[in-house]
DSSP file (Angstrom, degrees, kcal/mol; ACC not computed):
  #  RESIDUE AA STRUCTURE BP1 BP2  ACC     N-H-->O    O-->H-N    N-H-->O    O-->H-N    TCO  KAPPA ALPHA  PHI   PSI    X-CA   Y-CA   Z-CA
    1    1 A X              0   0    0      0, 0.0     2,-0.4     0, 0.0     8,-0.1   0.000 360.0 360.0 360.0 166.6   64.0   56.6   97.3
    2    2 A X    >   -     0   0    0      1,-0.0     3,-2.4     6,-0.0     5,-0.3  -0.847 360.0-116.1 -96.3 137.1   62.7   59.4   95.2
    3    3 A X  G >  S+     0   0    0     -2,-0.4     3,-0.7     1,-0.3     5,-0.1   0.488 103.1  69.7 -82.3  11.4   60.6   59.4   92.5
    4    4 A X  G 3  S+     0   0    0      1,-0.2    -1,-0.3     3,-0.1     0, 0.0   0.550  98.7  48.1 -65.6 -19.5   63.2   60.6   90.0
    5    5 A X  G <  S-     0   0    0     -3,-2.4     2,-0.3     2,-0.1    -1,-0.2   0.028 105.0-131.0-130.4  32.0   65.1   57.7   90.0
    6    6 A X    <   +     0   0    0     -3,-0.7     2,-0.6     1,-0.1    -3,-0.1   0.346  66.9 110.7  59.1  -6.2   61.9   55.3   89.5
    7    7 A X        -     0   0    0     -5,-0.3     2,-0.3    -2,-0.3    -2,-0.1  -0.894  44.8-167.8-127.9 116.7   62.7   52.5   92.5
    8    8 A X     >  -     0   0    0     -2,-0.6     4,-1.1     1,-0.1     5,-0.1  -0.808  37.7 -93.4-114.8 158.3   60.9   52.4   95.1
    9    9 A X  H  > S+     0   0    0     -2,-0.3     4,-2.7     1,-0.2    -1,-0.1   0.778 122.9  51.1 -14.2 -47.4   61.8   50.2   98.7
   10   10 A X  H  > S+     0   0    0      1,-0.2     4,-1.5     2,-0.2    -1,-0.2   0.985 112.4  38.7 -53.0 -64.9   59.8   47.3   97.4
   11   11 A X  H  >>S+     0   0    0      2,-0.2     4,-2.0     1,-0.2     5,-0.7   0.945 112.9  59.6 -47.5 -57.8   61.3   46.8   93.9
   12   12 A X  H  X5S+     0   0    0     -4,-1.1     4,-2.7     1,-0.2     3,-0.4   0.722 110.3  44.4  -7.1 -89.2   64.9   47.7   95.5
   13   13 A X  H  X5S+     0   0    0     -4,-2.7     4,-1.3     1,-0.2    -1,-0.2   0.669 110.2  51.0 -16.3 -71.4   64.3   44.5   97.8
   14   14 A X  H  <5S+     0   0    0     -4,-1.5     4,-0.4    -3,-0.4     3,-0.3   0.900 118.1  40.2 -47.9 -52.6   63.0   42.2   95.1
   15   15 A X  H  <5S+     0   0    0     -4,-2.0    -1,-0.2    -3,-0.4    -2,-0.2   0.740 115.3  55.5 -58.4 -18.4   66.2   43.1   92.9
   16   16 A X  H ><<S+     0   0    0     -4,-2.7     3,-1.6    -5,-0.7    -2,-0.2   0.869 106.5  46.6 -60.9 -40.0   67.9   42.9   96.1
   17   17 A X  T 3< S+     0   0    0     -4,-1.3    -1,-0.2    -5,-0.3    -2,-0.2   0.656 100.5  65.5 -84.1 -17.0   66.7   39.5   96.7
   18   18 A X  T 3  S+     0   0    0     -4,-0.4    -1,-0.3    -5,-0.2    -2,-0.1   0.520  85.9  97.3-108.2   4.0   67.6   38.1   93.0
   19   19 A X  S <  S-     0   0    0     -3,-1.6     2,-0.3    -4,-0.1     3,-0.1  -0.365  81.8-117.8 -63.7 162.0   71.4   38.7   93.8
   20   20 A X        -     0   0    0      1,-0.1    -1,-0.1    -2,-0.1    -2,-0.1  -0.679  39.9 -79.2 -96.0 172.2   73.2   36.0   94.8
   21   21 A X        -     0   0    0     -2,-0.3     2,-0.1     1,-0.1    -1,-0.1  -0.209  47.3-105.5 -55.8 135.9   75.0   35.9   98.5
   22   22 A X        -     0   0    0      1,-0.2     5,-0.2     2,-0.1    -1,-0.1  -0.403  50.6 -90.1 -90.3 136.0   78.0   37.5   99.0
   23   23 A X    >>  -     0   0    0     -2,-0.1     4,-1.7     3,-0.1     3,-0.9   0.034  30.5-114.9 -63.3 158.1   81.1   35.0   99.2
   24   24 A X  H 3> S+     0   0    0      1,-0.3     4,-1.0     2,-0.2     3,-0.2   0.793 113.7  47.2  -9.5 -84.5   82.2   33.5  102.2
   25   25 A X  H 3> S+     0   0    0      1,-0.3     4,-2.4     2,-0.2     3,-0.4   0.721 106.2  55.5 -40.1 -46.2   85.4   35.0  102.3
   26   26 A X  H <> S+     0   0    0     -3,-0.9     4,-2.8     1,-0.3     5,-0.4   0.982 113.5  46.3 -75.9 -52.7   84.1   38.7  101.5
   27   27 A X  H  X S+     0   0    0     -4,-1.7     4,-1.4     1,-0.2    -1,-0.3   0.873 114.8  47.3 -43.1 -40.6   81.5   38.2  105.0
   28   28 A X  H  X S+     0   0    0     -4,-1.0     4,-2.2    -3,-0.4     3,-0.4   0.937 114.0  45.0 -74.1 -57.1   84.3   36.9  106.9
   29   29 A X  H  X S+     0   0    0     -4,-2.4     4,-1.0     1,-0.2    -1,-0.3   0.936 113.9  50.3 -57.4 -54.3   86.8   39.8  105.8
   30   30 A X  H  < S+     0   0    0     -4,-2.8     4,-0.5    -5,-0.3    -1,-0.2   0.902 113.8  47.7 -65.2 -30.2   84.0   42.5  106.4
   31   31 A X  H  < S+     0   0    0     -4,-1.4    -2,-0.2    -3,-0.4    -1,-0.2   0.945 120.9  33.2 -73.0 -44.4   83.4   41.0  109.9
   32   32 A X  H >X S+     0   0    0     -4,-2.2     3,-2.1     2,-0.1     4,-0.8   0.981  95.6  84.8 -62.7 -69.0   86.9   40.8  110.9
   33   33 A X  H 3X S+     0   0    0     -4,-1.0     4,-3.7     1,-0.4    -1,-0.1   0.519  88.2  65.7 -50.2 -62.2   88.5   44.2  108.9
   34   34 A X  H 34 S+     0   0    0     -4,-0.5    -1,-0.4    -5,-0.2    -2,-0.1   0.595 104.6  32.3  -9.2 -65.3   87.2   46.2  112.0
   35   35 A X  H X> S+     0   0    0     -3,-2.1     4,-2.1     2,-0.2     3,-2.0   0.754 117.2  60.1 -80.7 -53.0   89.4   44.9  115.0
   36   36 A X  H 3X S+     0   0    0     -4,-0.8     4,-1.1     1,-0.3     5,-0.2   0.936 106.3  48.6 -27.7 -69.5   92.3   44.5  112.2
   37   37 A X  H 3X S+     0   0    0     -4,-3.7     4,-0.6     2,-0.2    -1,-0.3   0.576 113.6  47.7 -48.4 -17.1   91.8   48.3  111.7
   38   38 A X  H <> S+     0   0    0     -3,-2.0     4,-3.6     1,-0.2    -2,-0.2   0.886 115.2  43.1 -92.6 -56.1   92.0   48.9  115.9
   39   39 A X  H  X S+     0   0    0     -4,-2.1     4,-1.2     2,-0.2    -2,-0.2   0.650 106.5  55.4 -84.0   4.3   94.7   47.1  116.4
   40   40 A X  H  X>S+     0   0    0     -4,-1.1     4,-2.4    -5,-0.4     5,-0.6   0.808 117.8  44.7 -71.0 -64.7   96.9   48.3  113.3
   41   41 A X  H  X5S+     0   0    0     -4,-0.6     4,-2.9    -5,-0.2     5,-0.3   0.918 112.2  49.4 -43.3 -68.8   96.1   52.0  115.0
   42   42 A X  H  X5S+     0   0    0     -4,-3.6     4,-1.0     1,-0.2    -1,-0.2   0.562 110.0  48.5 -25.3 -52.8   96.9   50.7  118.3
   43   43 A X  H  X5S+     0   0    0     -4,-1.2     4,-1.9     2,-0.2    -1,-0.2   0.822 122.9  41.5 -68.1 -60.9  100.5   49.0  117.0
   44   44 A X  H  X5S+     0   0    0     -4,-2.4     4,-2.0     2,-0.2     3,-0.3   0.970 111.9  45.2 -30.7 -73.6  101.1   52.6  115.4
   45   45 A X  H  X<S+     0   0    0     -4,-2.9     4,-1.1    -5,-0.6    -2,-0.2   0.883 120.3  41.1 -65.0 -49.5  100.0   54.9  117.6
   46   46 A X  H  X S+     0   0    0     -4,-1.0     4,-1.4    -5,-0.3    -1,-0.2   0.812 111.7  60.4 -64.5 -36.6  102.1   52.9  120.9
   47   47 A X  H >< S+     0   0    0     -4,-1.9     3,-2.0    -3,-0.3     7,-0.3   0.975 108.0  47.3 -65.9 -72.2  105.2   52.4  118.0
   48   48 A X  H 3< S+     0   0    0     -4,-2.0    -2,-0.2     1,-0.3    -1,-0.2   0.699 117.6  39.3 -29.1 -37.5  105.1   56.6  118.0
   49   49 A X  H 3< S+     0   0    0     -4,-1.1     2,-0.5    -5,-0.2    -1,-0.3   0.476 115.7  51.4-108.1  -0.9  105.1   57.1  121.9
   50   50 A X    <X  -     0   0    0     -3,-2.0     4,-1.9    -4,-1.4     3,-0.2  -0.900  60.6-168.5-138.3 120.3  107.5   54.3  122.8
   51   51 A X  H  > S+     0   0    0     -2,-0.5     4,-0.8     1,-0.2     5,-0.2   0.741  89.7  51.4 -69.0 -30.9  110.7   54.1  121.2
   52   52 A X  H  > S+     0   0    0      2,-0.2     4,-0.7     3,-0.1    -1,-0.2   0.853 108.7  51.5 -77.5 -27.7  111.7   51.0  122.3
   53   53 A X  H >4 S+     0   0    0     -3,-0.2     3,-0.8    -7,-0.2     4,-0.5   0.976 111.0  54.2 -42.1 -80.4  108.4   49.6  121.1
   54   54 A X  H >< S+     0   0    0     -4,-1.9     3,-3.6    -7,-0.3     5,-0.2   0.764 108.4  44.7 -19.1-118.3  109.3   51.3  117.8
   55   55 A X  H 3X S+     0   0    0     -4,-0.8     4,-3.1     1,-0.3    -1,-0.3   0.441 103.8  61.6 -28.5 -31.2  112.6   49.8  117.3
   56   56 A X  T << S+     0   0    0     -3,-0.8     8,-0.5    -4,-0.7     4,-0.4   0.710 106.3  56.6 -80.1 -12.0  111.6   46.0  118.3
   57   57 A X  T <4 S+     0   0    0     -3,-3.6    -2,-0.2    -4,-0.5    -1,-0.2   0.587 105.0  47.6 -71.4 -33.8  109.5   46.5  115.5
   58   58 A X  T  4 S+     0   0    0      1,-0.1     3,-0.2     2,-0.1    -2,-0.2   0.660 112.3  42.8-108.5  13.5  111.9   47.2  113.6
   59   59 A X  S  < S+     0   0    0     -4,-3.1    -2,-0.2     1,-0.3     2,-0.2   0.558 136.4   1.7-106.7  11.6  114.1   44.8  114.2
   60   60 A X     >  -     0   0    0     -4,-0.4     4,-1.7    -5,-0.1    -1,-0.3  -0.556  65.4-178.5-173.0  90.4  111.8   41.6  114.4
   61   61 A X  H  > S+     0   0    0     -3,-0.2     4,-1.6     2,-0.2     5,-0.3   0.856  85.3  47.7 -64.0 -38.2  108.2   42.7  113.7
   62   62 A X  H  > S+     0   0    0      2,-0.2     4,-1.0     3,-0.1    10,-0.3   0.901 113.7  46.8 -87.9 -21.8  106.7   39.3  114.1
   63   63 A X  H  > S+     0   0    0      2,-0.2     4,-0.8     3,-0.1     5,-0.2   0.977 110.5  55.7 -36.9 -73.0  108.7   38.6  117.8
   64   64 A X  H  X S+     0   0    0     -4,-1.7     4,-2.3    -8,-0.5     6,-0.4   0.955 112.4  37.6 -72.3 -59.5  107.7   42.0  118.9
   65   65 A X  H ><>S+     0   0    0     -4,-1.6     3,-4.7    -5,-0.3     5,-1.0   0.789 121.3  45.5 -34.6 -84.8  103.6   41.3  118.3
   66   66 A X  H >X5S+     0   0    0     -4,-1.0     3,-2.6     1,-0.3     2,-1.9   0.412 113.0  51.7 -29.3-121.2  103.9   37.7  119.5
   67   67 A X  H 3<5S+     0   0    0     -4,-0.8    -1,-0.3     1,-0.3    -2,-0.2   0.181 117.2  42.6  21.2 -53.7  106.0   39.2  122.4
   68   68 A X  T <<5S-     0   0    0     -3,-4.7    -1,-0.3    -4,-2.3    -2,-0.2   0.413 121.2 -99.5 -99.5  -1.4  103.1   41.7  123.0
   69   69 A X  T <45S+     0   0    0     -3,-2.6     2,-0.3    -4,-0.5    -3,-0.2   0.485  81.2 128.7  96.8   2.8  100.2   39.6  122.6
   70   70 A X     << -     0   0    0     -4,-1.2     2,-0.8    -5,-1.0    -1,-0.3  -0.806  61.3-125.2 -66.5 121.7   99.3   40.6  118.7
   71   71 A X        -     0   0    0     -2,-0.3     2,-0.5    -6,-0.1    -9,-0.1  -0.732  18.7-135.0 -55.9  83.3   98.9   37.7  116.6
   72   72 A X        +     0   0    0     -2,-0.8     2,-0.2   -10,-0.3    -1,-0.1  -0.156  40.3 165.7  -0.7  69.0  101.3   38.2  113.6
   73   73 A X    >>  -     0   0    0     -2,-0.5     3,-1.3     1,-0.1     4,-0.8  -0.443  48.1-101.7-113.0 171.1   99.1   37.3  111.0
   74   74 A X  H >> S+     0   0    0      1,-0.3     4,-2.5     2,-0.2     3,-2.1   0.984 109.6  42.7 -75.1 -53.0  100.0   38.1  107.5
   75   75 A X  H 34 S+     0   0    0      1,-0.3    -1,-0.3     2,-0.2    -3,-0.0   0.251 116.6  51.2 -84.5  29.7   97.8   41.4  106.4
   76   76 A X  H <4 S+     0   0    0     -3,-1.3     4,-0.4     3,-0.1    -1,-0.3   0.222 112.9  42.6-114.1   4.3   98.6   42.9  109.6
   77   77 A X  H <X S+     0   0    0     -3,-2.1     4,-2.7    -4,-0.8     5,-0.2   0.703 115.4  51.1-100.8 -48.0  102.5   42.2  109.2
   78   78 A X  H  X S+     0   0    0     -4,-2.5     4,-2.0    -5,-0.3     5,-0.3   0.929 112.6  46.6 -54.8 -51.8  102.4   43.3  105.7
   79   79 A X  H  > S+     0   0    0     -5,-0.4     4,-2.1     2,-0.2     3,-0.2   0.963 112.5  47.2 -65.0 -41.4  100.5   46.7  106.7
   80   80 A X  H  > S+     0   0    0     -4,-0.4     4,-2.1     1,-0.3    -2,-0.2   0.888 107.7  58.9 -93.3 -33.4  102.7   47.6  109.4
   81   81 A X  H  X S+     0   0    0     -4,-2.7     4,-1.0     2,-0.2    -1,-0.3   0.924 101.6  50.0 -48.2 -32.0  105.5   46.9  107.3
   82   82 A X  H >< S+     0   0    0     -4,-2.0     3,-1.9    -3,-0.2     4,-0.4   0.944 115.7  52.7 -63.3 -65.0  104.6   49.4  104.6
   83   83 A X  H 3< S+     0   0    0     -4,-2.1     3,-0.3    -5,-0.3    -2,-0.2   0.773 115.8  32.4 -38.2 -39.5  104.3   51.7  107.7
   84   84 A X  H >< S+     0   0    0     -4,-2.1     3,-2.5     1,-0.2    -1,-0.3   0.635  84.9 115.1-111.6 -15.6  107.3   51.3  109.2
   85   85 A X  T << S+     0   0    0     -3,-1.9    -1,-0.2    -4,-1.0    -2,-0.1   0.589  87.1  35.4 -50.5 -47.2  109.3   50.7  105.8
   86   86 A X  T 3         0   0    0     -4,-0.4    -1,-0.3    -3,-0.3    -2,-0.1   0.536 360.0 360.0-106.1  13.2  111.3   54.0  106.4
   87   87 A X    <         0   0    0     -3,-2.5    -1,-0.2    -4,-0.1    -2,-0.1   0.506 360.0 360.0 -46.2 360.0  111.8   54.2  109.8
């Protein structure tokens, strides 16, 4: 840090230290959010170069994962619905 803004590693740390733990959920979510994000691209980008893809998606989104080895899990059905909403 710099000495403009008064805090240096140590204190950081100590103030760091007097937070409490971040909740479950939010670690879990932070761990996961990653691979969520790869395969949301993935399901995109493959829906864009195969039409047939495309279209089984939009006619049974949660078939066509399952079908394809995606789990269908809620925020990744929910996302690629917004996405797909006016095809």
């Amino acid at each position: 840090m710099t000495r403009a803004t008064g805090y240096d590693e140590e204190r950081l740390g100590r103030l760091l230290s007097l937070l409490r733990p971040a909740p479950e959920g939010w670690v879990q979510a932070a761990t996961e959010l990653p691979a969520a994000r790869r395969s949301l691209d993935e399901i995109v980008s493959r829906a864009e170069q195969d039409i047939e893809f495309h279209r089984a998606l939009i006619a049974d989104l949660e078939t066509a994962l399952a079908q394809e080895g995606y789990e269908p899990v809620r925020p990744l059905v929910v996302e690629l619905r917004k996405r797909f909403r006016d095809a």
